[in-house]
C-alpha positions, 0 to 999 in steps of 0.5 A, spaced: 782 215 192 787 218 197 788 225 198 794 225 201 799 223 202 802 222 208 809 222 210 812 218 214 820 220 214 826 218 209 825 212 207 833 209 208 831 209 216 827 202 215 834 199 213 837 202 218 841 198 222 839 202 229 831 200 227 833 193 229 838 194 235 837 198 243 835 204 241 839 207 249 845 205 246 845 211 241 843 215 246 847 215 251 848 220 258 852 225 259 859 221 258 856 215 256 859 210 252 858 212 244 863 205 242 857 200 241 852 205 237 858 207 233 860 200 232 853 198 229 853 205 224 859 202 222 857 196 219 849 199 216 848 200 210 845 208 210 850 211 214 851 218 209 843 218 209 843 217 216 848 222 217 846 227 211 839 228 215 842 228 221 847 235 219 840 239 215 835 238 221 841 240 225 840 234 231 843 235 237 842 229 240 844 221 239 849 217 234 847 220 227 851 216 222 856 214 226 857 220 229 856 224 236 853 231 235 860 235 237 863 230 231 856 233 227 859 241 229 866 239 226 864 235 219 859 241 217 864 246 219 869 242 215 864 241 210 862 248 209 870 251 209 871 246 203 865 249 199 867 256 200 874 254 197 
């Protein structure tokens, strides 16, 4: 019998394409290249999961759903204007 249960975070993230590919790439320093993470959120499956998660927990660093956290700002600033219509 259990008596929890434990969560270990949104189930989409195990058929994201970055659990298989270098993690630094979604990473990247300050003016590093963003090209090969978003290439990569391109092709997977759960980007709007990735980038849904990304916008409510307000992350701030990394490529989320093919998008750099200055694109995050835009979209949820876009994405509150168009529901306030």
């Amino acid at each position: 019998m259990q008596w929890f249960e434990v969560n270990v975070g949104p189930s989409w993230r195990s058929e994201a394409l970055c659990a298989q590919t270098d993690p630094e790439a979604f990473f990247p320093g300050k003016g590093g290249s963003t090209q090969e993470a978003k290439r990569v959120c391109a092709d997977c499956t759960v980007r709007k999961q990735c980038l849904d998660w990304a916008v409510e927990h307000d992350e701030r660093f990394g490529i989320w759903g093919g998008m750099s956290e200055r694109e995050r700002r835009r979209y949820k600033k876009r994405m509150r204007a168009q529901h306030q219509v």
